[in-house]
N, C-alpha and C positions, 0 to 999 in steps of 0.2 A: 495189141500192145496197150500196155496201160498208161493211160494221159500224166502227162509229167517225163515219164520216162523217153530219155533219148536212145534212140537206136544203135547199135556198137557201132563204130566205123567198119569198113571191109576192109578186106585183108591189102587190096591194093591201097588203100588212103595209108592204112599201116605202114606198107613196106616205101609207099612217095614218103612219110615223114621220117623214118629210118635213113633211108636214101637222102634226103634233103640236107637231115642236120651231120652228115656225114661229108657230104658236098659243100657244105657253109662252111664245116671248118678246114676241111681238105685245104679250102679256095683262101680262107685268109691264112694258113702256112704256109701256103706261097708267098704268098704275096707279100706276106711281111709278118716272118715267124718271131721278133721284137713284137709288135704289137698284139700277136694273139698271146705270147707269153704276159705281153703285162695286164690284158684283160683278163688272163686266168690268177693274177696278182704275183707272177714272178716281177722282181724288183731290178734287178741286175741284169745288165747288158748280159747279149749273149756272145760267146765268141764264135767265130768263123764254121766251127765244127757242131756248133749248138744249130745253128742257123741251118746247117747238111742234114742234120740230124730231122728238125722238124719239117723240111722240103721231102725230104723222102717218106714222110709219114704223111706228108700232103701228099702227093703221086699217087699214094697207096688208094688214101681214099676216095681223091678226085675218078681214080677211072675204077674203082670195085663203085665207087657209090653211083658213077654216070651208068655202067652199065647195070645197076641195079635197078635205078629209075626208067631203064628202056624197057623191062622188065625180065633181063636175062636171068632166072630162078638159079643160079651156079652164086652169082655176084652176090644175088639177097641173101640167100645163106651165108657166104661167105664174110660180109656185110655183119653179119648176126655173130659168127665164131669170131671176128676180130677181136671182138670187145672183153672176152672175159680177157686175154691176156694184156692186150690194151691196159684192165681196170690191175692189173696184178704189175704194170711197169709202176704207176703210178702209186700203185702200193708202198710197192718197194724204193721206189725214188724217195717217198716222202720217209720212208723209214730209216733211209739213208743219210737223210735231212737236206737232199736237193732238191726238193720241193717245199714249198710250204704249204700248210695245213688247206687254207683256202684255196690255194691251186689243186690240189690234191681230191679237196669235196666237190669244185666244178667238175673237174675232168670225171669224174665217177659220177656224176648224175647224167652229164652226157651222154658216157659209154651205157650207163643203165639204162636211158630211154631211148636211146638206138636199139639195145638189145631187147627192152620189152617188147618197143614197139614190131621191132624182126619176131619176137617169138609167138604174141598174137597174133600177129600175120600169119604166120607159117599154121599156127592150132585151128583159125579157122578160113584158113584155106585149103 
């Protein structure tokens, strides 16, 4: 190995941070899908069915991404195929103009570095 150069992560460090940041955000749409909406810079209270809306996309992830990080290879994958449709709601929200533009670029660097980090993992595993 040449001095300087850091060594890649393995496939499992990939797939814990895939799994991690899927689980962080799973856990604050529960918990309080107002405030991950305003960290992602939606401005506007959400009504009753917004709030359904993001609980259920928390569920999704809390238990694909828990059982991802147990290391069930079904969940990692799956984990990893979430995302492109995930990146194409988000698309299409903001083209619709129910999103705005900064919520719009979060959400797509998240979905993108879940998915890198899943696709590294999976290449050299």
């Amino acid at each position: 190995m040449d001095e300087g150069k850091q060594p890649a992560p393995s496939a499992e460090t990939l797939y814990r941070v895939a799994g991690t940041i899927g689980l962080l955000v799973g856990v604050g749409a529960l918990i309080s899908p107002g405030l991950l909406t305003r960290l992602y810079g939606v401005k506007e209270e959400q009504n009753d069915i917004g709030a359904f809306g993001w609980r259920l996309f928390a569920i999704r992830n809390i238990y694909t991404s828990s059982r991802a990080l147990l290391g069930d290879q079904g969940a990692r994958d799956a984990v990893m195929l979430m995302q492109p449709p995930d990146m194409a709601v988000f698309i299409l929200s903001y083209r619709a103009g129910r999103l705005p533009g900064l919520t719009t670029v979060l959400a797509l660097i998240s979905a993108a570095a879940v998915l890198a980090a899943s696709a590294f993992a999976r290449r050299s595993s």
